[in-house]
N, C-alpha and C positions, 0 to 999 in steps of 0.2 A: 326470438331469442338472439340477444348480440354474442356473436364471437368473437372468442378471446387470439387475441394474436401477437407478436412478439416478432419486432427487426431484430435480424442477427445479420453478420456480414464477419469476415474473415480478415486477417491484417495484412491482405493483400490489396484490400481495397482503398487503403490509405488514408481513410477518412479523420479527419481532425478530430480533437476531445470537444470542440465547440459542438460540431456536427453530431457527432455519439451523442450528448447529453441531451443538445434539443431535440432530437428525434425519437432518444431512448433508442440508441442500437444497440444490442448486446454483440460482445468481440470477442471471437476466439483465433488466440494466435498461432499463427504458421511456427512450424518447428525449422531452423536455421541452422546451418551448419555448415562450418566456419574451420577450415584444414581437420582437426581432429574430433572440436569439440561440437556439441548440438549446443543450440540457444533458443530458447522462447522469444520471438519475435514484439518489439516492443515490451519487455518484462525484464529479459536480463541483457537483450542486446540492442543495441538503436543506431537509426541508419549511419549516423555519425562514428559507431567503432565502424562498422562494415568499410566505408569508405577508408577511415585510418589504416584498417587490416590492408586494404587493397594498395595503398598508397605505400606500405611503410613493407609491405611482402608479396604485393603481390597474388593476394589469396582471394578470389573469387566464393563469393556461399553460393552454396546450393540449399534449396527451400525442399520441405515435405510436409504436403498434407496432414490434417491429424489422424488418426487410426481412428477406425469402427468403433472400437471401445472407448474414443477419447470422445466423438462423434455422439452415439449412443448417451453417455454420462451427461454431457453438455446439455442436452434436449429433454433429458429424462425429466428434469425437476418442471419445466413449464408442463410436457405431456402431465405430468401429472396432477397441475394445476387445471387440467381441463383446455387450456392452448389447443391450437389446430396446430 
């Protein structure tokens, strides 16, 4: 019996949209967080503010993981496609 399996990789890993598509990687992004506010990494922030922010104030981000429950949700729909 062939097993079912699925690449995932995080937005830490920097992978281009050419790379994701021909490979089929599914991407979940790091949570970013930028003086006050959180951002979703590639979604609603890109490396190009981060740089501006640092340039223009001085504000270094800090990144965090996603939570168990974010974790959990993410994998749920392939586990239950039968996926390893």
């Amino acid at each position: 019996m062939e097993r079912k399996i699925i690449l995932s990789a995080d937005s830490t890993c920097d992978l281009g949209d050419m790379l994701k598509e021909k490979y089929k990687v599914n991407y979940y992004p790091y949570h970013i967080i930028l003086g006050e506010q959180q951002y979703t990494d590639g979604v609603d922030i890109t490396p190009e503010n981060l740089y501006a922010a640092y340039r223009q104030k001085k504000i270094l981000p800090k990144t965090a993981a996603i939570g168990v429950g974010e974790y959990l949700a993410y994998f749920k729909k392939w586990v239950e496609q039968g996926y390893d």
